[in-house]
C-alpha positions in Angstrom: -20.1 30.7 -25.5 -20.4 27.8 -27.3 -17.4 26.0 -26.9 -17.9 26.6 -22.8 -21.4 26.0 -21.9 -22.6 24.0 -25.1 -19.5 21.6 -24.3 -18.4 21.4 -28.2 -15.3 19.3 -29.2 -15.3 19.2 -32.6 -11.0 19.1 -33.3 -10.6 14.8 -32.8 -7.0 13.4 -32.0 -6.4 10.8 -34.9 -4.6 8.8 -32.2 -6.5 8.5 -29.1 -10.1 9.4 -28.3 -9.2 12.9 -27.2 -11.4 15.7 -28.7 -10.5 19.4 -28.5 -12.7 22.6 -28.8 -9.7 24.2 -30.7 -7.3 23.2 -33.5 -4.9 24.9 -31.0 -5.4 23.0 -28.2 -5.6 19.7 -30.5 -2.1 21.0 -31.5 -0.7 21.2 -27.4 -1.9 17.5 -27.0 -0.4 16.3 -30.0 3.0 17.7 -29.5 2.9 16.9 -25.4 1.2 13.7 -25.5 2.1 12.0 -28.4 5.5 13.7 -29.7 6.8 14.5 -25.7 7.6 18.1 -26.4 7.7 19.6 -23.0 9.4 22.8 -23.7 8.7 25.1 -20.2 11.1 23.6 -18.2 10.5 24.6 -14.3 13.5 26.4 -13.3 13.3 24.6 -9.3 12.8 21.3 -10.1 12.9 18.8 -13.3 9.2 19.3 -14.2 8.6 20.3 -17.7 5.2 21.5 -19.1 4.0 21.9 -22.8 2.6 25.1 -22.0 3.5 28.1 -20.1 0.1 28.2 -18.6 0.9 24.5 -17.1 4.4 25.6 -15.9 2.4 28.8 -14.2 0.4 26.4 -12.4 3.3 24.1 -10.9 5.0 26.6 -9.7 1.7 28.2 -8.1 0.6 24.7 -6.9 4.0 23.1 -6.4 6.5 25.8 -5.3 4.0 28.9 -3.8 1.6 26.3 -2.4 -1.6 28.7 -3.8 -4.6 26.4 -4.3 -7.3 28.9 -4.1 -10.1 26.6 -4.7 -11.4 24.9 -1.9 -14.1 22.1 -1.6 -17.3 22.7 0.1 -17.1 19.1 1.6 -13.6 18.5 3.2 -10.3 20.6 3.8 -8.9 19.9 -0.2 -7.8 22.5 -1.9 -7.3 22.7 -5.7 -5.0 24.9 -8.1 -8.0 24.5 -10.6 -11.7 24.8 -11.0 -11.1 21.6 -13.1 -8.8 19.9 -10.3 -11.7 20.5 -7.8 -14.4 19.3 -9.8 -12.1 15.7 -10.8 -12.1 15.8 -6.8 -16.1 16.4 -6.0 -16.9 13.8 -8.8 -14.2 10.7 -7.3 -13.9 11.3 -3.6 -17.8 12.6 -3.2 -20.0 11.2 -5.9 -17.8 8.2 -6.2 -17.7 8.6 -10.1 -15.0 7.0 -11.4 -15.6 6.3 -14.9 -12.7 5.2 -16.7 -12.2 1.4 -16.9 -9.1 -0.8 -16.8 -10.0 -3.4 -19.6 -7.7 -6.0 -17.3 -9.2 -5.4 -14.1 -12.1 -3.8 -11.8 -10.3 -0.7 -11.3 -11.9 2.6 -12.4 -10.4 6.0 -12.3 -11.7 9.4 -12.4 -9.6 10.4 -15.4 -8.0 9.3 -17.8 -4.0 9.8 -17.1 -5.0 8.2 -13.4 -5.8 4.9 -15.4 -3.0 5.2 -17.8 -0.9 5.5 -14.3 -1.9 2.3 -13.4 -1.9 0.9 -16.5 1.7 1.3 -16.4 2.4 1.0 -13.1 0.2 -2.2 -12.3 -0.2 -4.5 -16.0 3.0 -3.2 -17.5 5.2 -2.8 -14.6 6.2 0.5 -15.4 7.8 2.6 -12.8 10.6 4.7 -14.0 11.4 6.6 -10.8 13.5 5.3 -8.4 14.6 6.2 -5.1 18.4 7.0 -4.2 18.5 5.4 -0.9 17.0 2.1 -1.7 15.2 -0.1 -4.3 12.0 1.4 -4.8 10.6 2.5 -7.7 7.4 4.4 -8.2 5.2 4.8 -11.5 4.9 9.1 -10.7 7.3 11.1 -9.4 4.4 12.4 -6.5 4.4 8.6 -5.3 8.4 8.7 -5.0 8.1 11.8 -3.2 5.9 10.6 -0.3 8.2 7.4 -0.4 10.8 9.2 0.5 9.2 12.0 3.3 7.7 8.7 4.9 10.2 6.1 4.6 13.6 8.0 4.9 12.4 11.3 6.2 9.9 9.9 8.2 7.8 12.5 7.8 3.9 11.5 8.4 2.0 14.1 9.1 -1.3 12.9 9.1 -2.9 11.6 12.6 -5.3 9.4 14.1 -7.9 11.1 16.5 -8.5 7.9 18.4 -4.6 6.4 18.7 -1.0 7.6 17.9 -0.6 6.1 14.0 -0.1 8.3 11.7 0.4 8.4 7.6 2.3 9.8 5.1 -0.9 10.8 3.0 -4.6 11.4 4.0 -6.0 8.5 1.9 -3.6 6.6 4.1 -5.4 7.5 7.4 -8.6 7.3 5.6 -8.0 3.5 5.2 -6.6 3.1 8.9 -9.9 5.0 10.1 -12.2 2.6 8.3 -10.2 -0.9 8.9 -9.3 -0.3 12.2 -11.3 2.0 14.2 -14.5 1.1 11.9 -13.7 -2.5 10.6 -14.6 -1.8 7.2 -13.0 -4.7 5.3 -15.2 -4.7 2.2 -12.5 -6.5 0.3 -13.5 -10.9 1.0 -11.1 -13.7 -0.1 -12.9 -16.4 -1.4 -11.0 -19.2 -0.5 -11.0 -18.4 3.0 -12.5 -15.8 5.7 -10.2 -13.2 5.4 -11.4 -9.5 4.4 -9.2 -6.8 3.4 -9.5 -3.0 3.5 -7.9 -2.8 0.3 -7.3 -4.0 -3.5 -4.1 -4.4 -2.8 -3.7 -5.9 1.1 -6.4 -8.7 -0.7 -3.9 -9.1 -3.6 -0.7 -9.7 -1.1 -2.9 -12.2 1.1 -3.8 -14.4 -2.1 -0.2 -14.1 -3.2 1.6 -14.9 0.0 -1.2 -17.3 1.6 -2.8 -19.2 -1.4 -0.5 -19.4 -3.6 2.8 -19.3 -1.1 4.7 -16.4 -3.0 7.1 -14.8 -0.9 9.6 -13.0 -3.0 11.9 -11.3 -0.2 14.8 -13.5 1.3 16.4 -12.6 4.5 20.2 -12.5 3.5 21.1 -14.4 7.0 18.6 -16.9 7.3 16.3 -19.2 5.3 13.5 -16.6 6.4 11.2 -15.4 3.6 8.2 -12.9 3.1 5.7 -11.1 1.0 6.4 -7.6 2.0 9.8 -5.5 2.2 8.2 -4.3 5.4 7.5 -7.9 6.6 11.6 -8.9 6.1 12.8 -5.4 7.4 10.6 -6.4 10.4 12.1 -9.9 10.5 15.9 -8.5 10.4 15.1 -5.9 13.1 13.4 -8.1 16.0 15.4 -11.1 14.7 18.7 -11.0 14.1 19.1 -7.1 15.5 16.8 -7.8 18.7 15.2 -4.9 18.0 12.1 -4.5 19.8 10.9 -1.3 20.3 7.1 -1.8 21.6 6.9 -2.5 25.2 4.2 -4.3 27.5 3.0 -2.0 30.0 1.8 -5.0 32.0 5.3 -7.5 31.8 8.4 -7.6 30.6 7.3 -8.2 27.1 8.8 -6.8 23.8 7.3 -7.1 20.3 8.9 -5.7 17.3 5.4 -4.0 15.5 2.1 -2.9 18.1 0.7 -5.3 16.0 2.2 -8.4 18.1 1.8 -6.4 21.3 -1.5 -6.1 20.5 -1.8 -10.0 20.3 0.3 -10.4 23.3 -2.1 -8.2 25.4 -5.1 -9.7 23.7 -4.2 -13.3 25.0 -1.9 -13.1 27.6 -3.7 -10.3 30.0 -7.1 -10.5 28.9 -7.5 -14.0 27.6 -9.1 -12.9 24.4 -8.6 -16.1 22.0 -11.4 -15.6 19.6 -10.1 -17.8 16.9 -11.4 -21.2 17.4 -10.3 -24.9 15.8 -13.0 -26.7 13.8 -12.1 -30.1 14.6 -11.8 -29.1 18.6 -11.9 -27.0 21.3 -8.3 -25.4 20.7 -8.7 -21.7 20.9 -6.2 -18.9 20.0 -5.4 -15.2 19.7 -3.7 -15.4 16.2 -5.0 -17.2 13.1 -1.7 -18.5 12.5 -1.9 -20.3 15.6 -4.9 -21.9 14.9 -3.7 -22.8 11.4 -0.4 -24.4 12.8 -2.3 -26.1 15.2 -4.7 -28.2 12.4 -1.5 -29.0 10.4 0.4 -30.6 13.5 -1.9 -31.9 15.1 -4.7 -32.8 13.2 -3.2 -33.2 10.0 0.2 -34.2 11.4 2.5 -32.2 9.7 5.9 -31.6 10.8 7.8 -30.5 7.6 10.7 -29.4 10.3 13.2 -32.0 10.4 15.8 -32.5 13.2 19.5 -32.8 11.7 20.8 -35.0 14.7 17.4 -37.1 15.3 14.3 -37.8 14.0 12.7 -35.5 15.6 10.1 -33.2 13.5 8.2 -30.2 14.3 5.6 -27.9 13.3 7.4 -24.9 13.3 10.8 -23.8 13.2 10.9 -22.0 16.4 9.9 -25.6 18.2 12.4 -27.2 16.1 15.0 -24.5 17.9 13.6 -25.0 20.9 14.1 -28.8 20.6 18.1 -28.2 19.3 18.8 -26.1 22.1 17.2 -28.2 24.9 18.0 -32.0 23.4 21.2 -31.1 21.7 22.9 -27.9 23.1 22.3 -26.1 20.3 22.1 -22.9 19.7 21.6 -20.6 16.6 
């Protein structure tokens, strides 16, 4: 009675802040958290548990698919009364309280933050995938890596277009950036808003402080994403363009340049505007590659056979393969 309803914890681990209602439970956490003694091994899969009450509820959870408590607020369903209430408190009461001490994050318990602990400050991520070079901090992340990358499974879709995501939290984000244009995430050295932590964190990285860590192996081409360079390889060098214009001839590699294409081509949408005049274009990139040539004259792309320079290196092949019979 007690131990239950009074919420007594009087058995403290001497090397973390954990507290147990029984010496026997102190005992578990000692031996699985501290010592790694995992002794029920699953006998499908490489999980290992430090109690047979644990295993019981991966194979339940894991292998049977019984999650037999369900949440009075959304479809989730959770192996545990403890699972569920870890789910009411984050997802619906938004109560995440467990701190990173290096960043803003919070979690809603405590092996969540020592997840990203690892996976974000230490750079932790022991599982990697066969069939490329990813790695993932938990073996749950690897696994939707590989239904949604290699398996393409995504079984998760949009009620108001065709994308659809590997995990709910996924479609979640596309709901509230696309379809509601929540961006709550702001850049403060420019106007750009994010949906997410970590869509904020690439933009600083690749557009403030230029940091594009993935080389294209045939050309000088580099970018910020994997998926940014697999792009680049596909519609450049492979000609791979899958997304058609239902209006022209046009191809684009992601919808995300169709988009654009159908934007300002067929409906003359051009809603980003230059300061210094009235230049107007679809893309932001335009608009910033139309200040540094012409306004601030930049035209860091030299001509080998002339002194010709450009703004761009797509002009600069334009101007080899119409001035010089050039072409790459």
């Amino acid at each position: 009675m007690e131990i239950v309803h009074l919420g007594l914890k009087d058995h403290k681990c001497s090397q973390c802040d954990y507290r147990a209602a029984t010496k026997a439970t102190l005992k578990i956490h000692m031996e699985s958290v501290h010592l790694g003694l995992k002794n029920h091994i699953c006998s499908r899969c490489d999980y290992r548990a430090a109690t047979k009450a644990r295993l019981k509820l991966h194979m339940e959870s894991v292998h049977l698919g019984l999650k037999d408590h369900k949440c009075s607020q959304c479809d989730y369903r959770a192996t545990t009364k403890g699972s569920l209430k870890i789910h009411m408190e984050s997802v619906h009461l938004g109560l995440k309280n467990h701190k990173c001490s290096q960043c803003d994050y919070g979690a809603a318990t405590k092996g969540r933050l020592k997840m990203h602990m690892e996976s974000v400050h230490l750079g932790l991520k022991d599982h990697k995938c066969s069939q490329c070079d990813y790695r993932a901090a938990t073996k749950r992340r690897l696994k939707l890596h590989m239904e949604s990358v290699h398996l393409g499974l995504k079984d998760h879709k949009c009620s108001q277009c065709d994308y659809r995501a590997a995990t709910k939290r996924r479609l979640k984000l596309h709901m509230e950036s696309v379809h509601l244009g929540l961006k709550d995430h702001e850049c403060r050295q420019c106007d750009y808003r994010a949906a997410t932590k970590g869509r904020l964190k690439i933009h600083m990285e690749s557009v403030h402080l230029g940091l594009r860590n993935h080389k294209c192996s045939q050309c000088d081409y580099r970018a910020a994403l994997k998926g940014t360079l697999k792009t680049h390889m596909e519609s450049v060098h492979l000609g791979l363009k899958d997304h058609k214009c239902s209006q022209c001839d046009y191809r684009a590699a992601t919808k995300g340049t169709l988009k654009i294409h159908v934007e300002s081509v067929h409906l003359g949408l051009r809603n980003h505007k230059c300061s210094q005049c009235d230049y107007q274009s679809a893309h932001k990139g335009n608009i910033k590659q139309h200040l540094e040539s012409v306004h601030l004259g930049l035209r860091d792309h030299k001509c080998s056979q002339c002194d010709y320079g450009a703004a761009t290196k797509r002009r600069l092949k334009l101007h080899m393969e119409s001035h010089h019979g050039k072409k790459s």
